[in-house]
PLY file of the C-alpha trace (Angstrom):
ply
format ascii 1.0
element vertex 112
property float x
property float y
property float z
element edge 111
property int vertex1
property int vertex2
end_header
-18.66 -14.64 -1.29
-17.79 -12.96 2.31
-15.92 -16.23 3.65
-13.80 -15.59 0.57
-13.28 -12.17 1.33
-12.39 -12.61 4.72
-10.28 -15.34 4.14
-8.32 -12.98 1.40
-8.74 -9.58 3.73
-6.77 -11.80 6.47
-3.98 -13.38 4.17
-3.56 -9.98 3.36
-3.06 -8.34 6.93
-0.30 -11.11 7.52
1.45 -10.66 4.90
1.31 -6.62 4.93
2.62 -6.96 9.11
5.72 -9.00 8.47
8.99 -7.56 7.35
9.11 -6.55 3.22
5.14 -7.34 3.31
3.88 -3.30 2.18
6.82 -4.19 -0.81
5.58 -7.65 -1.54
1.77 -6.61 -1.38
2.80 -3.22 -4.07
4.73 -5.64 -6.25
1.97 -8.09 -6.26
-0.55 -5.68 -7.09
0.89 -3.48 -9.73
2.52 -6.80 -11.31
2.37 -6.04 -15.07
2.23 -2.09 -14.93
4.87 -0.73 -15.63
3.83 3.06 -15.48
3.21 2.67 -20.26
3.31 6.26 -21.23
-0.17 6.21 -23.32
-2.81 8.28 -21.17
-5.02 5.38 -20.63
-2.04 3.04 -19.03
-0.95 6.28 -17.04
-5.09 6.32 -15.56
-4.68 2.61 -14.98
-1.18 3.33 -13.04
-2.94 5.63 -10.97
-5.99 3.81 -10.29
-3.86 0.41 -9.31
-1.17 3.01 -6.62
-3.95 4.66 -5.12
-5.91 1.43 -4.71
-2.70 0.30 -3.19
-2.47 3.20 -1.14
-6.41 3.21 0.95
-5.99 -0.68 1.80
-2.26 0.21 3.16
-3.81 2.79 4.63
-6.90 0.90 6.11
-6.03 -0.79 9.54
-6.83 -4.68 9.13
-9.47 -5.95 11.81
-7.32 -8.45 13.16
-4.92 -5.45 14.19
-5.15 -4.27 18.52
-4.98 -0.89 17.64
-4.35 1.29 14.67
-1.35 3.00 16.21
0.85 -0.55 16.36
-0.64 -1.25 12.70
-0.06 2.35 11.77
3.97 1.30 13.66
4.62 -1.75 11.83
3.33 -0.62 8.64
4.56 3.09 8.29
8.24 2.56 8.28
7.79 -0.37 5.37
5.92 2.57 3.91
8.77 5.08 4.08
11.22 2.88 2.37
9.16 2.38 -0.61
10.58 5.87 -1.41
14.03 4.68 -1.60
13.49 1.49 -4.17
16.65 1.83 -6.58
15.11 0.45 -9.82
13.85 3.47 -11.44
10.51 1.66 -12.97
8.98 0.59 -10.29
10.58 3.30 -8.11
7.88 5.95 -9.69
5.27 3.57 -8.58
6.20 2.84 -5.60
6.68 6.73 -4.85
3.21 6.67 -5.68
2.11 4.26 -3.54
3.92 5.71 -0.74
2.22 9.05 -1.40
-1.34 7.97 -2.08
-1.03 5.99 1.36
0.65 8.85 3.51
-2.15 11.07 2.48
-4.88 8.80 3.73
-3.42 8.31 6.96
-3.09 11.93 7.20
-6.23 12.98 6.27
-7.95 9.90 8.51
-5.90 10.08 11.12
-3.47 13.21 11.36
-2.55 12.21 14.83
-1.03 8.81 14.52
0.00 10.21 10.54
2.43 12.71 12.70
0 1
1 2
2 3
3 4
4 5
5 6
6 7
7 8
8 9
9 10
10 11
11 12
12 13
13 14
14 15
15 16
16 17
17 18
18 19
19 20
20 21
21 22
22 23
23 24
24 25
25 26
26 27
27 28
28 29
29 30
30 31
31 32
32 33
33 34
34 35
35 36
36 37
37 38
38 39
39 40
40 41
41 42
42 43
43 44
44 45
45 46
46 47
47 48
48 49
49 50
50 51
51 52
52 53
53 54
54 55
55 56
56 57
57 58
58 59
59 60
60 61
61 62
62 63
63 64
64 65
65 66
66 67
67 68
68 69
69 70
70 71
71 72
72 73
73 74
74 75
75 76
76 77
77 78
78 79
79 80
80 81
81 82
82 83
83 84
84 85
85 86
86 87
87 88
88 89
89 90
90 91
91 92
92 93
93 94
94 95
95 96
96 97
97 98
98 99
99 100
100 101
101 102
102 103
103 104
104 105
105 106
106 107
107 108
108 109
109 110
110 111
């Protein structure tokens, strides 16, 4: 239902703005993939990063402006590429990729 997904969209916009919130929301998400080396858990990998990556991406509608989203989200976004544990470090790098690329290609100005 829409209330539901509102209700969910918002949860998820507060918890991506405060501090460690891009690293909780990846964790959350990719929970229980851990990157398997057949082809089809490799697709699934994928799919579940770049999912991760267009709603990082996407500027929440309870956000002013997409520049002070794109500031308090971006630098939470650059330190997912310097996660020590090597498992979820390749997903994360993912993430962080997938997301950068969107922003870029949506909005090369602010992406800058």
């Amino acid at each position: 239902p829409a209330w539901l997904r509102r209700l969910c969209g918002h949860l998820l916009s507060e918890r991506l703005l405060r501090p460690g919130g891009v690293q909780a929301v990846a964790r959350g998400v990719l929970e229980g993939t851990d990157g398997g080396a057949g082809t089809e858990a490799a697709a699934l990998d994928w799919r579940k990063c770049d999912a991760v990556g267009k709603i990082l991406a996407a500027c929440p509608q309870q956000c002013l402006s997409l520049e002070d989203y794109y500031r308090q989200v971006c630098p939470q976004i650059l330190d997912l590429l310097h996660i020590q544990d090597k498992a979820a470090a390749r997903q994360f790098q993912r993430v962080a990729t997938t997301t950068l690329l969107t922003m870029a290609r949506e909005q090369p100005q602010l992406a800058e």
